[in-house]
C-alpha positions as CSV (number, residue, x, y, z in Angstrom):
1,X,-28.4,-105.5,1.3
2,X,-25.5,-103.6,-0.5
3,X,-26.0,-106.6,-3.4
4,X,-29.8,-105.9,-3.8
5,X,-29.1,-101.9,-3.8
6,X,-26.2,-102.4,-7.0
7,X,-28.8,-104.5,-8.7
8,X,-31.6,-102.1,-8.7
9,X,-28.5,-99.7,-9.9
10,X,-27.4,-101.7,-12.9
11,X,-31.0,-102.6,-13.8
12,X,-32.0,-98.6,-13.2
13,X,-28.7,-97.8,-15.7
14,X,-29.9,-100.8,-18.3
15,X,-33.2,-99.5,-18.7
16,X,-32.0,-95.9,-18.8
17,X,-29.9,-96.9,-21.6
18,X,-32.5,-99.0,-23.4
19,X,-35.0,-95.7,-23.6
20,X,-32.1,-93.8,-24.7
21,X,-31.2,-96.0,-27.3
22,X,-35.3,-96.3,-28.2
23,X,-35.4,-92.5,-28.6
24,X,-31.8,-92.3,-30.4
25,X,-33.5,-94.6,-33.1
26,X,-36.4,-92.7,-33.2
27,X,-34.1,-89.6,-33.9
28,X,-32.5,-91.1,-36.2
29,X,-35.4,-92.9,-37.8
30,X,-37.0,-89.4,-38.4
31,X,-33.7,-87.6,-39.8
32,X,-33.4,-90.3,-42.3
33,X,-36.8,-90.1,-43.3
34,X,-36.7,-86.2,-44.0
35,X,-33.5,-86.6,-45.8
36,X,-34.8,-90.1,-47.9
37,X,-37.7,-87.6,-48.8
38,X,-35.9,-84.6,-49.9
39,X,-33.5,-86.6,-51.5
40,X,-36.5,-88.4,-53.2
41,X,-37.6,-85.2,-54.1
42,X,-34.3,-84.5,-55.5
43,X,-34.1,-87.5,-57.9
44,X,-37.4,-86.7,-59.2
45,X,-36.2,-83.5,-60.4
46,X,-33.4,-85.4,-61.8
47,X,-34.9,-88.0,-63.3
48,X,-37.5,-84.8,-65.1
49,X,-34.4,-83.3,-66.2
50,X,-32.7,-86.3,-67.4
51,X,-36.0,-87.0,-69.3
52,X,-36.5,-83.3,-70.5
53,X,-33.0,-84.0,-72.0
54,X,-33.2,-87.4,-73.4
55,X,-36.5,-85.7,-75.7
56,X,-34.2,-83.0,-76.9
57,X,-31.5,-85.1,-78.3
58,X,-34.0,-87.4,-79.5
59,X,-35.5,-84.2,-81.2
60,X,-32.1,-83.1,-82.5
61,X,-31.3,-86.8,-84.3
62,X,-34.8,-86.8,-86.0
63,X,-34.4,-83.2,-87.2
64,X,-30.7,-84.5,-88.4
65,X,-32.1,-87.6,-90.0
66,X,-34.8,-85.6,-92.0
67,X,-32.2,-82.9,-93.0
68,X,-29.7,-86.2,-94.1
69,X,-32.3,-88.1,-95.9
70,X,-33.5,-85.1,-97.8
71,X,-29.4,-83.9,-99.1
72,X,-29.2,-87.8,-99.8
73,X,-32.0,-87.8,-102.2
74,X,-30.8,-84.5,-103.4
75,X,-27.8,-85.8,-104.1
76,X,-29.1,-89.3,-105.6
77,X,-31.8,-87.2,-107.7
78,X,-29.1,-84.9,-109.1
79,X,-26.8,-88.4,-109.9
80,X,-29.2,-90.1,-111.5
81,X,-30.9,-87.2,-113.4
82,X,-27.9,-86.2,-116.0
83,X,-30.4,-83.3,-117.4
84,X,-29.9,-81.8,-114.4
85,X,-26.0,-81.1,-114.9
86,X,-25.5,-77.0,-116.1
87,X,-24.4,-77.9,-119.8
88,X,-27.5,-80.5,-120.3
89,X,-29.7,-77.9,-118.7
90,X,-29.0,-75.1,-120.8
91,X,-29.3,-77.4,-123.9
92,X,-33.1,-78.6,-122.5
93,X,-33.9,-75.1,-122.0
94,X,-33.3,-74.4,-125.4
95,X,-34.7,-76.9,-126.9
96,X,-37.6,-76.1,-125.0
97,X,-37.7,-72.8,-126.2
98,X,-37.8,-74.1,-129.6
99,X,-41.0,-73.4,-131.7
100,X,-39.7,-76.1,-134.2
101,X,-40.8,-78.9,-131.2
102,X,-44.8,-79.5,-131.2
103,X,-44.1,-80.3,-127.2
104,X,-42.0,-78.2,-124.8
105,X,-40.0,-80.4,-122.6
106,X,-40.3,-80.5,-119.3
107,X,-37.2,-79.3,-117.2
């Protein structure tokens, strides 16, 4: 009789900690979710700011490329145009100015 009565005991205590351990996953289960959501909530604000970031740099290195190509072909222009040097241009000018020429050249 004793042996029957521990039985029941130990099978009462195993199934006792069974539901416990069913409603400690659930617990658990749940907390994780809430946190996995807010933290998925947090890494779409990331991944917006990260984005919101990458289109300003990638506004920033067009604007510089413009600006760059533009001084380069200032530059190259002003290299390969030798009339555009301060001595040659005063000289066109004048000879521009010239009512002996039929034409006025263009500066």
């Amino acid at each position: 009789m004793a042996s029957i009565v521990i039985v029941v005991v130990v099978v009462a205590v195993v199934v006792v900690v069974a539901v416990l351990a069913v409603v400690v996953n659930v617990i658990v289960l749940v907390l994780c979710s809430a946190l996995f959501m807010r933290s998925e909530v947090d890494l779409l604000l990331i991944r917006q700011h990260l984005i919101d970031s990458q289109v300003w740099f990638q506004n920033r290195r067009t604007k510089w490329r413009k600006r760059h190509a533009a001084e380069i072909a200032t530059t190259k222009r002003h290299s390969d145009n030798p009339s555009m040097d301060s001595q040659s241009f005063e000289g066109s000018r004048e000879s521009a100015c010239d009512p002996s020429t039929s034409f006025p050249t263009m500066v």
